[in-house]
C-alpha positions as CSV (number, residue, x, y, z in Angstrom):
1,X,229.0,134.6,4.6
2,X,225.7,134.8,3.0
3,X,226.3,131.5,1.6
4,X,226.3,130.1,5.3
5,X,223.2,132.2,6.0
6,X,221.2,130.7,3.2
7,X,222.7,127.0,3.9
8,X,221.6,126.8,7.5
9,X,218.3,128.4,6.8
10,X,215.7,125.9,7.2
11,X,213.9,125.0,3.7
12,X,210.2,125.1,4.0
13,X,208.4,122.0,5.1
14,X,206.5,120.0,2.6
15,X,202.5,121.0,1.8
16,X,202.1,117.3,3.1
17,X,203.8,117.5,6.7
18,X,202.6,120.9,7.6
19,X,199.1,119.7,8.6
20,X,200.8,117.5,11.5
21,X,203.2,120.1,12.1
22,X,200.2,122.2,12.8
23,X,198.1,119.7,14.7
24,X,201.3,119.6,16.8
25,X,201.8,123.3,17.4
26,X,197.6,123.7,18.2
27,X,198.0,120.5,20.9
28,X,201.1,122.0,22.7
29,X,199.2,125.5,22.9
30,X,196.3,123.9,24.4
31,X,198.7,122.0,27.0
32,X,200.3,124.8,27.9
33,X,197.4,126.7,28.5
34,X,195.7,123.9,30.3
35,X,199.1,124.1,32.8
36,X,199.2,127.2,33.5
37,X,195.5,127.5,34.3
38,X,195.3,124.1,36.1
39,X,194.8,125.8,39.7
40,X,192.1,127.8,38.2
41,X,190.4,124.8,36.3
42,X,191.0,121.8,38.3
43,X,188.4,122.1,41.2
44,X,186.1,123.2,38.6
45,X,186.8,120.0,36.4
46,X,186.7,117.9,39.9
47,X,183.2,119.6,40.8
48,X,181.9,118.2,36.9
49,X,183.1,115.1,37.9
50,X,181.9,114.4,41.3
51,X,178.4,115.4,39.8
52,X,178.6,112.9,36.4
53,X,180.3,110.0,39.6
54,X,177.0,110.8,41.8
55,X,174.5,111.4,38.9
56,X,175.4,108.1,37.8
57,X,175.4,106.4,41.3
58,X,171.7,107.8,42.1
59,X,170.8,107.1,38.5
60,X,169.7,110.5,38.1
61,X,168.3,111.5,41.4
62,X,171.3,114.3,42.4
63,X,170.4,116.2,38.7
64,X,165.9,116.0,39.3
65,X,165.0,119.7,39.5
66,X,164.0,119.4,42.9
67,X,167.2,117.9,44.5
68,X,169.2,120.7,42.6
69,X,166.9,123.9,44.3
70,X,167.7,121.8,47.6
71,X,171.3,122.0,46.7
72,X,171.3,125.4,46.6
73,X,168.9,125.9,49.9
74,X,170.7,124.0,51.4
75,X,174.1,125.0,51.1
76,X,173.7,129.0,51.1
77,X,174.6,129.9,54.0
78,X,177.7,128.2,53.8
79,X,178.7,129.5,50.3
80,X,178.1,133.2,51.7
81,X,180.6,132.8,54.8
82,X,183.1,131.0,52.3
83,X,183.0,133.9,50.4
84,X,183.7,136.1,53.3
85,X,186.6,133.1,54.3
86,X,188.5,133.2,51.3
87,X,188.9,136.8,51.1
88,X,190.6,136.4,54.8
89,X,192.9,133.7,53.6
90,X,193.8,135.9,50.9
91,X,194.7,137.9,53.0
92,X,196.8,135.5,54.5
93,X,194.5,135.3,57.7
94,X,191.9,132.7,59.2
95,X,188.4,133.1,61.1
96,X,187.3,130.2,63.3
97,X,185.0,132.2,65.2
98,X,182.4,132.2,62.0
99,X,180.5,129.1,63.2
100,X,179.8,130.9,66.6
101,X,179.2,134.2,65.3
102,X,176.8,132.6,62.7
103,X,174.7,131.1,65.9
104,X,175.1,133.8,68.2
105,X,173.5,137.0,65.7
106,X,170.7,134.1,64.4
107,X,170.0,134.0,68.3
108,X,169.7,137.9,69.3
109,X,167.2,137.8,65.8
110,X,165.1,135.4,67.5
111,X,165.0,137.4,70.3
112,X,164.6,140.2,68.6
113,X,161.7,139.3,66.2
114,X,160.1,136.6,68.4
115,X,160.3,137.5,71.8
116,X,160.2,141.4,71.1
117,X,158.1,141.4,67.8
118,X,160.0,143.6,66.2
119,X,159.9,144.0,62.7
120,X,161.8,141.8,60.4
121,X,163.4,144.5,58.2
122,X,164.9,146.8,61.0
123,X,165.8,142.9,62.9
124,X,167.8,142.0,59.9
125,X,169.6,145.2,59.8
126,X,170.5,145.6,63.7
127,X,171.5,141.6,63.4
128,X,173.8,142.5,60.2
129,X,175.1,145.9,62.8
130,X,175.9,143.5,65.0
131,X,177.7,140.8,62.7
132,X,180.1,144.0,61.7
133,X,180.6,145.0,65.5
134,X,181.8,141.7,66.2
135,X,183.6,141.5,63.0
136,X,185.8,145.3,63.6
137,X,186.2,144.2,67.0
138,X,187.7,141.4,66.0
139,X,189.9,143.3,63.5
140,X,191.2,145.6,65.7
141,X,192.8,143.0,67.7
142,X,194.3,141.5,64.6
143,X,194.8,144.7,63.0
144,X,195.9,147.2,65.5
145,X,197.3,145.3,68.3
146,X,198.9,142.6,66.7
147,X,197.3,139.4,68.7
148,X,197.1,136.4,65.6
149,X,194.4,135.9,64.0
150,X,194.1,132.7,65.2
151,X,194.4,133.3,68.5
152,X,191.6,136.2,68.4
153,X,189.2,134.2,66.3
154,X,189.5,131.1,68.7
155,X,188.5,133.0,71.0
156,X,185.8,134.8,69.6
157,X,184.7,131.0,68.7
158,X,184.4,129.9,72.5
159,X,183.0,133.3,73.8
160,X,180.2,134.0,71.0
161,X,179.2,130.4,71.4
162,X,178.7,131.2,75.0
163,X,176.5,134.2,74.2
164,X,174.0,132.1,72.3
165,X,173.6,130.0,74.8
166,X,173.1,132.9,77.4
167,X,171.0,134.5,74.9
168,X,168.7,131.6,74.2
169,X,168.9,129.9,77.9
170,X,169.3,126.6,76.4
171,X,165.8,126.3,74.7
172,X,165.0,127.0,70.8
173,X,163.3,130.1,70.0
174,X,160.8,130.5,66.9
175,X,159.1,131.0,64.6
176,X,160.6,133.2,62.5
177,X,158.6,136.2,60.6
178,X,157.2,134.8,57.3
179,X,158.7,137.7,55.3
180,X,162.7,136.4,56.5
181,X,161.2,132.6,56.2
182,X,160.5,133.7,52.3
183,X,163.9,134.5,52.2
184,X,165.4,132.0,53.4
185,X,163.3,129.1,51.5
186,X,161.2,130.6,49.0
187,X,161.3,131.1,45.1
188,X,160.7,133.9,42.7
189,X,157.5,134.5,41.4
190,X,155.3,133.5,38.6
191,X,155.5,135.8,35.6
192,X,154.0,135.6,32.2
193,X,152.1,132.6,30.3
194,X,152.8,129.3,31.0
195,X,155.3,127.6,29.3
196,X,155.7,124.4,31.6
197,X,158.7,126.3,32.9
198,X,159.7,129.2,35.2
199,X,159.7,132.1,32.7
200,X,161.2,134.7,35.2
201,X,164.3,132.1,36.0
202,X,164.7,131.5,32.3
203,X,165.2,135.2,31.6
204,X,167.9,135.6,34.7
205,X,169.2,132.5,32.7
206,X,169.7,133.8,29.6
207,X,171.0,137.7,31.2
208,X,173.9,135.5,32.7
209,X,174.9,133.6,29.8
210,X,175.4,136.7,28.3
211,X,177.2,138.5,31.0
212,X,179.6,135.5,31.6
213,X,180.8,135.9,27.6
214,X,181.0,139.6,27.7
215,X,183.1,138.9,30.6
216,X,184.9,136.9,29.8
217,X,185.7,138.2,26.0
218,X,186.1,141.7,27.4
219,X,189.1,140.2,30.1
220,X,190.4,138.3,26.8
221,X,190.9,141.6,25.3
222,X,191.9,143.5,28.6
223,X,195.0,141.0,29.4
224,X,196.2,141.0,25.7
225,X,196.4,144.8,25.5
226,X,198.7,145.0,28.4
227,X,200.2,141.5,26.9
228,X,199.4,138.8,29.4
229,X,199.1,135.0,28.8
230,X,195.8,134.4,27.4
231,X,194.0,130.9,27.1
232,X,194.7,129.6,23.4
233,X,191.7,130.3,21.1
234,X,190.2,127.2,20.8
235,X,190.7,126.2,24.4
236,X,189.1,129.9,24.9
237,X,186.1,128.7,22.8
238,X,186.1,125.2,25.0
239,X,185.8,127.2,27.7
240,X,182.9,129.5,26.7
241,X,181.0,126.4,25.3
242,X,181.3,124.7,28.7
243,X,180.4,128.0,31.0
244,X,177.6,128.2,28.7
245,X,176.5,124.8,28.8
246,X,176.9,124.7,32.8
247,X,174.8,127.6,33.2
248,X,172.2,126.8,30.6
249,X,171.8,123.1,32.6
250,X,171.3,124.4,35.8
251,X,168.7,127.4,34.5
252,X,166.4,124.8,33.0
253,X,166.8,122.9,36.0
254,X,165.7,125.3,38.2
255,X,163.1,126.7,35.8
256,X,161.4,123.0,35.7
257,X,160.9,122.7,39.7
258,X,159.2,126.2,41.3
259,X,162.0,128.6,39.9
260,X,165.5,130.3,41.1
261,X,165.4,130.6,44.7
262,X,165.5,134.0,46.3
263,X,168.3,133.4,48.2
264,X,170.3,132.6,44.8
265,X,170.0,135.9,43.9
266,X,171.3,137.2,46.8
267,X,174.8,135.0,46.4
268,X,175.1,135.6,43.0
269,X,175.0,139.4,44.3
270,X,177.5,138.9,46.6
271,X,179.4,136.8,43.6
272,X,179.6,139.5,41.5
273,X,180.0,142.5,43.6
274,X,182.6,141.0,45.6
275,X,184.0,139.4,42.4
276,X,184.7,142.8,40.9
277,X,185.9,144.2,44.4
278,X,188.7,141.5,44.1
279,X,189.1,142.1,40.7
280,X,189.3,145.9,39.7
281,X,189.0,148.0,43.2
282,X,191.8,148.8,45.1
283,X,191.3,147.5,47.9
284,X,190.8,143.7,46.3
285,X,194.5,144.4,45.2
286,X,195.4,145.4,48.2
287,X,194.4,142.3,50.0
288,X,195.7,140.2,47.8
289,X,199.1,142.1,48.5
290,X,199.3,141.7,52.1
291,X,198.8,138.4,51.7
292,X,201.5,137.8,49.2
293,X,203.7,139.4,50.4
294,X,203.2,141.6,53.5
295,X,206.6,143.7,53.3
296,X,206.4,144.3,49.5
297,X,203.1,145.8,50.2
298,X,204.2,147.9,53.1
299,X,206.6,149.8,51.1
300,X,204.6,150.1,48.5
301,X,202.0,152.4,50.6
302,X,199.2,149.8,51.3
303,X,198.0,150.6,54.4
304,X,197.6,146.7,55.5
305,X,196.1,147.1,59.1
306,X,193.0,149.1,57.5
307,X,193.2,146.8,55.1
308,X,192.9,143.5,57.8
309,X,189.9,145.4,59.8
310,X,188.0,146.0,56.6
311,X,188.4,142.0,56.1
312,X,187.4,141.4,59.4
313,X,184.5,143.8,59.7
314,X,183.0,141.6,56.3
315,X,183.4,138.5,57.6
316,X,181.4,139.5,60.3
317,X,178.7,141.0,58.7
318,X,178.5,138.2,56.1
319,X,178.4,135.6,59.1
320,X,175.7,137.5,60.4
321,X,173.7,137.4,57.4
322,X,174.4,133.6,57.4
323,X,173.5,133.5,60.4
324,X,169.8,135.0,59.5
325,X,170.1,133.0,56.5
326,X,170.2,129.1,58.3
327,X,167.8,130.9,61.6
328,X,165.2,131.5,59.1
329,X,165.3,128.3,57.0
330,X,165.1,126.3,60.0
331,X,162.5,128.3,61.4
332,X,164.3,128.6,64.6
333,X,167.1,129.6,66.3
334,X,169.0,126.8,68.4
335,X,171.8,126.5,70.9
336,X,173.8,124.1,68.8
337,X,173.5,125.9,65.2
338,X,176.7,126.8,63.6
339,X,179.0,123.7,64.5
340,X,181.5,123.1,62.3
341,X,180.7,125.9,60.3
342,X,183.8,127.5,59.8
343,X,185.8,124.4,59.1
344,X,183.0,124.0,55.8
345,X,184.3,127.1,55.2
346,X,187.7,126.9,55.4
347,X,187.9,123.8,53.3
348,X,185.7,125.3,50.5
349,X,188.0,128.5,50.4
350,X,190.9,125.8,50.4
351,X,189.3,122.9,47.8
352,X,188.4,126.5,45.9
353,X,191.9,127.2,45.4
354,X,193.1,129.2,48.1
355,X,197.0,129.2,49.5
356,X,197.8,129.0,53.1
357,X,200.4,131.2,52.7
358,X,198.0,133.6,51.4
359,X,197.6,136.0,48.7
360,X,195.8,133.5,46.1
361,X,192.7,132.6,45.6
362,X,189.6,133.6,44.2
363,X,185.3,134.2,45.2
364,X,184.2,132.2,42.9
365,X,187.3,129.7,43.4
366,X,185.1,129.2,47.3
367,X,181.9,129.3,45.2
368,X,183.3,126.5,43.7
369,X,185.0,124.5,46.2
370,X,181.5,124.8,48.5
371,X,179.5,123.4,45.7
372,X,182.4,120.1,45.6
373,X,181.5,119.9,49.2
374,X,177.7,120.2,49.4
375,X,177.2,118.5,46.2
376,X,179.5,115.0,48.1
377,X,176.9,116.0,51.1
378,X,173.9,115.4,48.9
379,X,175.2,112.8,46.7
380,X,176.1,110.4,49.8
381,X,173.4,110.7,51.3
382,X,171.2,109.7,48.2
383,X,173.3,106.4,48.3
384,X,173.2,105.9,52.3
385,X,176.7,106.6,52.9
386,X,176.6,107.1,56.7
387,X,177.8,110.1,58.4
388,X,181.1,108.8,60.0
389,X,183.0,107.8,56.2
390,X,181.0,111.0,54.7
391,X,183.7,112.9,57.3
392,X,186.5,110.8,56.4
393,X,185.4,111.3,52.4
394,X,185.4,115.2,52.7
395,X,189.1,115.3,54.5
396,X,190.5,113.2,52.2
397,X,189.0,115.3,49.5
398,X,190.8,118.4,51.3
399,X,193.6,116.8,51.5
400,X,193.9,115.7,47.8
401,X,192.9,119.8,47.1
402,X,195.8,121.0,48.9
403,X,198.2,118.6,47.9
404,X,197.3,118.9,43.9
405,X,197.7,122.7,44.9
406,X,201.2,121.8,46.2
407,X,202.0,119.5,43.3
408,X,201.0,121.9,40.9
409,X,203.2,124.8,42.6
410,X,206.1,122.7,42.5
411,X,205.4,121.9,38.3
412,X,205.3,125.6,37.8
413,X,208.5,126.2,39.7
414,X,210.1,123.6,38.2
């Protein structure tokens, strides 16, 4: 019997073959890895691309300092309501009344700060009262009484819509304070000796390079301890060299125009704190549950209708700071702001890697997904792409996003 054993035992390969073998091995790691994480990557990877496609197009326009702090002016207020959006679709949800909201809370500020004089400071916290009223209210119906979410928010949409134009009788109010205008559109001060750059954005700079690899080293750890599929080392290493790089770019991009703009710090707030809500707080887990799967979560204690209000109640304080947000930029508040807002923020949650079915999807998955869709914004209108095939460009890019989402489901079934 032992015989047998030591027959079928397979003799050691060669010193000569094992350095294929190896290569082998190390190749099918990193394609596995590359599978499993594909969701997570993908958009990212599309987002590199779109920018290398336009920065090549514009020959070099859509990277100059200046175009990339209007980027990010530009496209705030959307990114904060998607971040607000994909935690409702995660929660298996959806919020078209955003775009009205957004309009309707910029037009009571207006009111409030231009036609009352009331001070900026206690404006922007009745406005952001107000954006949370709207949002519970909203909730409850959801939540408590069982109307759909689509139904509610749709008509939150039409009636909010109708406010601001009550509210504003059809004219434009403004200006805004200068203290929300600096908000809204200026940059962080001046600090130090000159260096021919932004010394102050060069510092934030360097604290989030190294807050993205503790982060990411100490979740390496964390999912190995309790045994989870990890990244292969060197695609792990890849990975840290390229969120490293990413963020190093766009620093000394910044730090060569005026500096990070003020209302960057106030996303990437809302990044991480709602980042680690999602994350490590138990009510991040619990909204990913009732999303999904509603039933399982049920008899497992989570108290899901809480759960859909407290969702509900955000979205509507983040739309009201949005709201403030775009009011203030524009230096007015208008009749017709907010259109189509909440379908930009529906399709970044959803390019971002959100699930309609719910219970998937990440805040910095809508971070992401907003960038693809401001960055095709900017980048076609650098080359004069008019605004009729810029629509049909961004739904065919949704509709790619969702159907590589559905394609890739059906690869990890399979």
């Amino acid at each position: 019997m032992s015989t047998d054993v030591t027959a079928k035992t397979p003799a050691p390969a060669p010193p000569g073959k094992s350095g294929p073998a190896a290569g082998e091995g190390l190749l099918q790691l990193i394609l596995d890895g590359m599978r499993r994480n594909m969701r997570q990557y993908g958009m990212l990877f599309a987002l590199g691309l779109i920018v290398v496609l336009f920065a090549v197009w514009t020959d070099g326009d859509l990277l100059l300092p200046r175009n990339v702090s209007n980027l990010v002016l530009q496209n705030s207020y959307i990114l904060i309501l998607a971040i607000g959006m994909m935690l409702i679709i995660i929660a298996g949800h959806i919020d078209l009344s955003v775009g009205s909201l957004t309009a309707f809370v910029g037009a009571i500020g207006a009111v409030l700060m231009v036609n009352h004089d009331i001070s900026w400071p206690l404006a922007l916290v009745l406005c952001l009262a107000i954006g949370a009223a709207a949002g519970a209210a909203q909730g409850f119906l959801i939540a408590y009484l069982g109307i759909p979410s689509f139904i509610v928010t749709l008509a939150g949409m039409l009636t909010f819509r109708g406010l601001t134009e009550i509210f504003l009788k059809g004219q434009t109010i403004g200006p805004f304070p200068e203290g929300l205008q600096k908000v809204a559109n200026s940059f962080l001060p001046a600090v130090g000796p000159n260096t021919n750059y932004h010394n102050l954005t060069l510092l934030l700079g360097i604290a989030l390079i190294a807050f993205v690899v503790f982060q990411e080293v100490r979740d390496r750890k964390r999912q190995q301890e309790f045994s989870l599929g990890v990244l292969p080392r060197n695609l792990f290493l890849l990975k840290l060299v390229a969120l490293i790089a990413a963020v190093l770019t766009v620093t000394m991009l910044l730090a060569s125009y005026k500096g990070a703009p003020v209302v960057l710090l106030i996303l990437g707030v809302l990044v991480a704190g709602f980042g680690y809500l999602m994350r490590n707080a138990v009510i991040g887990r619990h909204i990913y549950a009732i999303g999904g799967n509603l039933p399982a979560a049920k008899l497992s204690g989570v108290k899901d209708k809480k759960v859909t209000f407290l969702v509900f109640l955000n979205m509507g304080m983040l739309a009201a700071l949005a709201g403030l947000v775009f009011a203030a930029r524009f230096n007015a508040a208008s009749p017709k702001a907010g259109l189509n807002f909440e379908l930009e923020a529906i399709a970044a949650s959803f390019i971002g890697g959100a699930s309609m079915s719910g219970g998937v999807g990440t805040v910095l998955g809508a971070i992401i997904g907003g960038l693809v869709l401001g960055v095709l914004n900017n980048g076609m209108n650098l080359v004069g792409i008019g605004s009729d095939w810029q629509q049909v460009i961004k739904g065919l890019v949704l509709l790619a996003a969702v159907g590589f989402d559905v394609w890739n489901k059906r690869k990890v079934g399979s």
